[in-house]
Each structure stands twice: as structure tokens, then as C-alpha cells.
C-alpha positions in Angstrom: -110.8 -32.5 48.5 -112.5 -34.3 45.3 -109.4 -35.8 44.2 -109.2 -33.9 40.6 -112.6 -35.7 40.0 -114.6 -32.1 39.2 -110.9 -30.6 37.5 -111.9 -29.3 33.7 -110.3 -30.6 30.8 -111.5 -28.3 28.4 -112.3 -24.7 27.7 -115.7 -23.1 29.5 -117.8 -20.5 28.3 -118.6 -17.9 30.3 -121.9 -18.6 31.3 -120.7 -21.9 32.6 -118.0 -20.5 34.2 -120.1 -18.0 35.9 -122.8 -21.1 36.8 -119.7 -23.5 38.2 -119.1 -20.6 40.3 -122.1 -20.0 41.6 -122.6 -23.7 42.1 -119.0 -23.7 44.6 -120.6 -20.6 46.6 -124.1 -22.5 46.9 -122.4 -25.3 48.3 -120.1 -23.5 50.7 -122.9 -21.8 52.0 -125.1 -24.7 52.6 -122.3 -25.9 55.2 -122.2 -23.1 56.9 -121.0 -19.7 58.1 -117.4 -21.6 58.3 -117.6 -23.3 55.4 -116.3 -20.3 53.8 -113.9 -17.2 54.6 -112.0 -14.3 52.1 -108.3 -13.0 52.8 -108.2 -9.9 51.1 -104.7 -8.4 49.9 -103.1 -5.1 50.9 -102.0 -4.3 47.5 -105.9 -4.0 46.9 -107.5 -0.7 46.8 -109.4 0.0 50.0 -113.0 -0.4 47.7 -112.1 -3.5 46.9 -111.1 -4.5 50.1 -114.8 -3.0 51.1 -116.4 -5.5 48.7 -114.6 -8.4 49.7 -115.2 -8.3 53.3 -118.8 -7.3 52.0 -119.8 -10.0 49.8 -118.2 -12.5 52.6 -120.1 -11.0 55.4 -123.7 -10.2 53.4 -123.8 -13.1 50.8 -121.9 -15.7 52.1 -122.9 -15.0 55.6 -119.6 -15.7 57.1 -117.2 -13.2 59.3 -114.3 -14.8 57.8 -112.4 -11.8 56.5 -109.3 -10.9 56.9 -106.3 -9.3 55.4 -102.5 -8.3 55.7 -103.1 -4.7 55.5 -101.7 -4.3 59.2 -98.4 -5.2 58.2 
């Protein structure tokens, strides 16, 4: 963990939102498959479940996914 040293203290727009976000998946990727992994909710709708496990498995490159839909 950073400690709080990267927390924001004031409002973002969206574009540096969206960059900040895209910086945290850049550097999750760089450390590996393992680095990152998505639990998907079964409240979801099953296409959203399908992007989830998706975006993990095609962008992030990880087979991290899982979910509580077998409950």
C-alpha cells in the first residue's frame, strides 16, 4: 500500500479521472497476470458479468475472475 501518499484531496475532472485509471491498470499489468484479478457480483446482469470476466481475461491478461453467482 502507498500509505495515503497518491489519496486525492481535491475534485478531478474526468479526463484525469479516466487517465489515473488507466495509469493503476498500466501498472497492474506491468507486474503481471497476478497482479490483478475482478470478483464480479451476482446481483449483476449476466452481460455484465460477461464483460468483467472479459476485460480481466483479454485486457488485463489475468484469469482472475470470479464471482458468488453459485451461491
Amino acid at each position: 500500500m502507498d500509505g495515503g501518499r497518491d489519496r486525492l484531496t481535491q475534485p478531478l475532472t474526468w479526463d484525469e479521472a479516466m487517465e489515473r485509471a488507466a495509469a493503476g491498470f498500466a501498472r497492474a499489468r506491468m507486474q503481471g497476470p497476478n497482479a490483478f484479478g475482478m470478483f464480479s457480483c451476482s446481483k449483476t446482469t449476466n452481460e455484465m458479468n460477461y464483460i468483467a470476466q472479459k476485460f480481466t481475461r483479454a485486457v488485463m491478461g489475468s484469469n482472475n475472475v470470479d464471482s458468488c453467482n453459485r451461491t
